[in-house]
BALOLUM-785875 format. One record per residue (C-alpha): residue in three letters; z, x, y. Coordinates in steps of 0.05 Angstrom, whole numbers, plus 5000, padded with zeros to 4 digits. Example, Ala and Ser with C-alpha at 12.3 -4.5 7.8 and 13.67 -1.06 7.14 Angstrom:
% BALOLUM-785875
Ala515652464910 Ser514352734979 
END
This chain:
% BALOLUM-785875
Unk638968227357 Unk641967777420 Unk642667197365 Unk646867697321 Unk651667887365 Unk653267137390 Unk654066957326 Unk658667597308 Unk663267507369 Unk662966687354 Unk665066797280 Unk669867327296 Unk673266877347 Unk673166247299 Unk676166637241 Unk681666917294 Unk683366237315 Unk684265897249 Unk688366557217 Unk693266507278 Unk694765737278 Unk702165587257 Unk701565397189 Unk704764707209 Unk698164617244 Unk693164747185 Unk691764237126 Unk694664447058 Unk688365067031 Unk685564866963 Unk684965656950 Unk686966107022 Unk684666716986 Unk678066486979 Unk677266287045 Unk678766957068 Unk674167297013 Unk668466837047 Unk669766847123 Unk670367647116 Unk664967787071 Unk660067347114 Unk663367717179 Unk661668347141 Unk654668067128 Unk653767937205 Unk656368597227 Unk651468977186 Unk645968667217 Unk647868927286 Unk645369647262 Unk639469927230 Unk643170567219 Unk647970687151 Unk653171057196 Unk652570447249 Unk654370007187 Unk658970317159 Unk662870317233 Unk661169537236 Unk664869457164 Unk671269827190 Unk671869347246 Unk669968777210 Unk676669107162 Unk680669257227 Unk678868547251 Unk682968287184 Unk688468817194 Unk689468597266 Unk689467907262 Unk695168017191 Unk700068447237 Unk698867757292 Unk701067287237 Unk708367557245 Unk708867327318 Unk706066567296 Unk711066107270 Unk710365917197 Unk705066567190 Unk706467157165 Unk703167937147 Unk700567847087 Unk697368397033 Unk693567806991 Unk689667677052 Unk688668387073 Unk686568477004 Unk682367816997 Unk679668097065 Unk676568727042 Unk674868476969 Unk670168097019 Unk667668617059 Unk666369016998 Unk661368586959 Unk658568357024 Unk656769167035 Unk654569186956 Unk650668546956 Unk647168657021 Unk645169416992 Unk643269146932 Unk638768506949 Unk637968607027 Unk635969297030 Unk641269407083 
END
């Protein structure tokens, strides 16, 4: 479980850092919404492996959606970044089939 929560924190951190660059920093996105469907859904992926319990996951999915809320209330102190309720709900639409697909086919 070591490896899981490296890779968590690592993910978590990478995700931070490219949501909080000044958008004068970042190359033009072919499709931002997707990006945020991905890096939250896999985020939600990785924080349901931390715990073998269902209430334990379901806590690890609110962070991974408090993680997303967080860093969207940030985006209004970074110049050329703003809050944003596409990404919040690109975000969870994420989290949510990561939570369905990992029930489904994972067993989780």
């Amino acid at each position: 479980m070591a490896w899981e929560v490296v890779l968590f924190v690592g993910a978590t951190l990478l995700i931070s850092v490219g949501c909080l660059m000044p958008a004068r920093w970042l190359p033009p996105l072919p499709n931002d919404k997707l990006l945020h469907f991905l890096a939250f859904g896999g985020l939600a992926l990785l924080a349901g492996r931390l715990s073998q319990t269902a209430s334990g996951q379901l806590v690890g999915l609110l962070a991974v959606f408090a993680i997303g809320l967080v860093i969207e209330i940030l985006q209004n102190a970074v110049p050329g970044r703003r809050f944003c309720w596409r990404d919040l709900s690109a975000n969870t639409a994420g989290i949510l089939v990561a939570a369905f697909c990992s029930k489904i086919f994972l067993g989780m």
